[in-house]
C-alpha positions in Angstrom: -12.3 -2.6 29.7 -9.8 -5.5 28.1 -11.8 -8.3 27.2 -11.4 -12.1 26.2 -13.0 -13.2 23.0 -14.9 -16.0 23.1 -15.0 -18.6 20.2 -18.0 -17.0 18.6 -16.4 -13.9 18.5 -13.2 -15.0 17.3 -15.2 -16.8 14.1 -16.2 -13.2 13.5 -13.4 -11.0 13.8 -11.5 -13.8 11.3 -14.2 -13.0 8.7 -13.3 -9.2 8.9 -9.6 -9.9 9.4 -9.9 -11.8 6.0 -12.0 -9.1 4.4 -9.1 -6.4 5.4 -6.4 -9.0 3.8 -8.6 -9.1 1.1 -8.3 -5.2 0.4 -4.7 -5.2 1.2 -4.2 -8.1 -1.7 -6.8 -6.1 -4.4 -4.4 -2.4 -3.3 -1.7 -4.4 -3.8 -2.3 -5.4 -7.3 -2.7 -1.9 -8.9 -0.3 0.2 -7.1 2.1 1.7 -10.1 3.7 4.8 -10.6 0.6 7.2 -12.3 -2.3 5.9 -9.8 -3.8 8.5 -7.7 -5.1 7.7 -4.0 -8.6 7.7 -3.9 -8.5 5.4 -7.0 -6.6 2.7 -4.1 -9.9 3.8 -1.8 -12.3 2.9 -4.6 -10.9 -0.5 -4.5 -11.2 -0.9 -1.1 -15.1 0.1 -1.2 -15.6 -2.4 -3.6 -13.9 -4.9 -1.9 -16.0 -3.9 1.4 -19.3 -4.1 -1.1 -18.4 -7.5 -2.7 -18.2 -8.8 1.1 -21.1 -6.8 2.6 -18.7 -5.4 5.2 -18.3 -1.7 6.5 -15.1 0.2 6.3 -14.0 0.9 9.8 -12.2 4.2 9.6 -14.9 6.0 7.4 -17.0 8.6 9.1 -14.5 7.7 12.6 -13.5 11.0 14.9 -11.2 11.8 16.8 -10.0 14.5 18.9 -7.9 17.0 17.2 -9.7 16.8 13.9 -12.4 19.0 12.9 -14.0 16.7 10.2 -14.7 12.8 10.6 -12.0 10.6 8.6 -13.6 11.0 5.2 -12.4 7.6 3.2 -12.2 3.4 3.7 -8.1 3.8 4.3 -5.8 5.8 5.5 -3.3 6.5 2.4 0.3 8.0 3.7 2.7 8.7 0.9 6.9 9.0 1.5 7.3 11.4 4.7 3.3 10.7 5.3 3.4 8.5 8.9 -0.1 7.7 8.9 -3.7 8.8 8.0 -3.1 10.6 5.0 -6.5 11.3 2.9 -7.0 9.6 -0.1 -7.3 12.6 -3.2 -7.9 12.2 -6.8 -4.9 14.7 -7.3 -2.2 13.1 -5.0 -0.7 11.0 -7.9 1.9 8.0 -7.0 5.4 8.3 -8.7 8.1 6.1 -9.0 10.4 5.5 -6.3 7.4 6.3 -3.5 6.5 4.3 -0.8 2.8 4.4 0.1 1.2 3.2 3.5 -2.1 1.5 3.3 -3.7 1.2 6.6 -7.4 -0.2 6.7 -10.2 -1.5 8.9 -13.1 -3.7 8.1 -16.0 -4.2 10.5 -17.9 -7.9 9.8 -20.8 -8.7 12.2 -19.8 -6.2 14.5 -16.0 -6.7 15.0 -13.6 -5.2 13.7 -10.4 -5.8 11.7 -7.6 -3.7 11.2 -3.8 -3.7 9.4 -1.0 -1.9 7.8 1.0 -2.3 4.8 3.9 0.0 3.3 4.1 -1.0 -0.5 7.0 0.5 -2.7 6.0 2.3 -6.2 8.1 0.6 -9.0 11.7 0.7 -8.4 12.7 2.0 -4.8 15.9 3.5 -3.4 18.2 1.4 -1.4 17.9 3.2 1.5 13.6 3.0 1.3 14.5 -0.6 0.5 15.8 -0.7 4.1 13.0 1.2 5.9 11.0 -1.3 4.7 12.7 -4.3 5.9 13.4 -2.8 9.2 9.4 -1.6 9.5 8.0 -5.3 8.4 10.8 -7.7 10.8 9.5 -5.1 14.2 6.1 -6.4 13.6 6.8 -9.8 13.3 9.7 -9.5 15.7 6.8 -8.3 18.0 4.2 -10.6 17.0 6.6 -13.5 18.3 6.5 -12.1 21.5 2.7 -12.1 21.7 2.5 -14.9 23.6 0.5 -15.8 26.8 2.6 -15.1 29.5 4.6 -12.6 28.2 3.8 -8.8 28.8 2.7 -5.7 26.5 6.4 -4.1 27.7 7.8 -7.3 26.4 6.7 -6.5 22.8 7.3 -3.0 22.6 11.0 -3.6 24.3 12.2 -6.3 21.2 10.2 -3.4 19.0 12.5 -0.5 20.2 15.6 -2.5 20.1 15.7 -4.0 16.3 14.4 -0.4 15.0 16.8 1.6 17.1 19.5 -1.0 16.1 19.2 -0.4 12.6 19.8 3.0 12.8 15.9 4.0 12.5 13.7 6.3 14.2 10.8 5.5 15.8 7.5 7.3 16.3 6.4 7.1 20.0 3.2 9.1 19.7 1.1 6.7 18.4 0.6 2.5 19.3 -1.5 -0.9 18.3 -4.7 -1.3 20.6 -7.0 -4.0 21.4 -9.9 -4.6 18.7 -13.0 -6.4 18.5 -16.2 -4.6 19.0 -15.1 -1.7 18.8 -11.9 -0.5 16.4 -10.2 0.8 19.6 -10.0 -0.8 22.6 -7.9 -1.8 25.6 -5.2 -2.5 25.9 -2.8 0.3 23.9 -0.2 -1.6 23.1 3.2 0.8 21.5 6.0 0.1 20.3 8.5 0.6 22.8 8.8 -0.8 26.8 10.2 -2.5 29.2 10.7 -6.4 29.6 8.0 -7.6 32.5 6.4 -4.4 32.4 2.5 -4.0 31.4 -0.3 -6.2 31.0 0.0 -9.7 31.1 -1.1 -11.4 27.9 -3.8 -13.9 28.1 -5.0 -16.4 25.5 -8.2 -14.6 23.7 -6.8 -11.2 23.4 -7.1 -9.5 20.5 -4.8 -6.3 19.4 -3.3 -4.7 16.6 0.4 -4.0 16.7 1.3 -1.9 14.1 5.5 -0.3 14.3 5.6 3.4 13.2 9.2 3.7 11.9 11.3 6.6 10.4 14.5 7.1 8.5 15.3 10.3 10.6 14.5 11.8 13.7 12.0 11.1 16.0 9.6 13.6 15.8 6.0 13.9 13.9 3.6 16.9 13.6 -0.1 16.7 11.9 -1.1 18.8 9.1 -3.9 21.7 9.2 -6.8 19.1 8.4 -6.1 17.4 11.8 -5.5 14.1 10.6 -2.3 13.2 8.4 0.6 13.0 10.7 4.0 13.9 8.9 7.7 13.7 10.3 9.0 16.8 10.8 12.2 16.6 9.4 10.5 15.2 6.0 12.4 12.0 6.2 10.4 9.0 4.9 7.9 6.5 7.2 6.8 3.5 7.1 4.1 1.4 8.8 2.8 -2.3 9.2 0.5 -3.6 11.1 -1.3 -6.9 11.9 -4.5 -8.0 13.7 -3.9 -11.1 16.1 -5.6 -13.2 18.5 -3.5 -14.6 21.6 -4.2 -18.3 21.6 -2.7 -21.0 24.6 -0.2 -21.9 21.4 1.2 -18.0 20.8 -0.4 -15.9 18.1 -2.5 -16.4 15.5 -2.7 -13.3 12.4 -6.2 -12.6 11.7 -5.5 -10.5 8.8 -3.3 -12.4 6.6 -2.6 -9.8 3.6 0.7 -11.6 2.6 
């Protein structure tokens, strides 16, 4: 069931959006060549401590996987798409790229967003996966506005990435948030213009651009969670919470 958020609601999914810009900004700050993962979750925890919030992926299941997703992020590393595991042995070099996606719940609501962060020194053409990645969500966040259509974001979405020469994963979309971490309406990355639900002032979604320097095609690894692209080309991911207003969209987790 899509739902409208109501003032009181939206004062609460700001505080979590904050709390998950919050971790994004505290990741940020010690990601360096030599740093293994689950040292980036143990930030995160203590970021999700300091503000009395609850990590939103931790303990979360889904079909497919055998286990429940054990950390506070998801940590995808180079050819990683998304939820990779945090591990004290996968160890950052230079020249990676490492996704960061995480959720925050606050008073009940949830918060959720995606950053791809380079390592030291990156290659030109990572450089460019980056930049292509970051633009489609903003490119799509302008065309969250109320009277506009869910096709109407994932059309401008497909059309800059495939542009640029980029792949783009098709298996996975953004999705309404708010009491729940998942919720109507999905919301992916490519469309048609006109086509889909029409956006409203007091939606709330995630839309989050899945992109790929190769082809377009993922698989998931044996534990049931990380998804990789098959052809080992490198990913990237970003990913904002917003909240349609009668003015366009306002970004409820502002991690830059």
């Amino acid at each position: 069931m899509i739902t409208l958020k109501k003032p009181a609601e939206v004062v609460k999914m700001r505080k979590s959006g904050q709390v998950v810009a919050d971790i994004h900004k505290a990741i940020r700050d010690v990601i360096k060549p030599g740093v293994d993962t689950l040292t980036l979750d143990e930030v995160a925890e203590s970021v999700l401590a300091r503000e009395s919030a609850k990590a939103s992926f931790k303990g979360y299941r889904t079909f497919g996987a055998r286990t429940p997703f054990p950390s506070a992020i998801c940590v995808s590393v180079n050819e990683e798409v998304v939820h990779g595991m945090p591990s004290r042995n996968r160890v950052l070099s230079e020249g990676d790229i490492v996704s960061i996606d995480v959720g925050a719940q606050v008073d009940g609501y949830h918060g959720d967003a995606a950053c791809t962060y380079p390592v030291g020194r990156i290659s030109p053409e990572r450089e460019k996966l980056l930049c292509v990645t970051r633009k489609a969500l903003y490119i799509g966040i302008e065309k969250a506005a109320s009277g506009n259509t869910i096709g109407d974001i994932g059309y401008v979405i497909e059309q800059w990435v495939l542009g640029e020469g980029c792949g783009l994963v098709r298996d996975y979309a953004g999705h309404g948030i708010g009491r729940k971490l998942h919720e109507p309406p999905q919301v992916p990355n490519h469309g048609q213009p006109g086509c889909g639900l029409t956006i409203r002032p007091g939606l709330t979604f995630c839309i989050e651009p899945m992109v790929m320097s190769g082809q377009e095609a993922v698989e998931s690894r044996d534990n049931g969670w990380t998804v990789v692209t098959c052809d080992g080309s490198d990913a990237a991911h970003f990913e904002h919470t917003i909240l349609i207003t009668e003015d366009g969209a306002e970004i409820l987790t502002p991690w830059e």
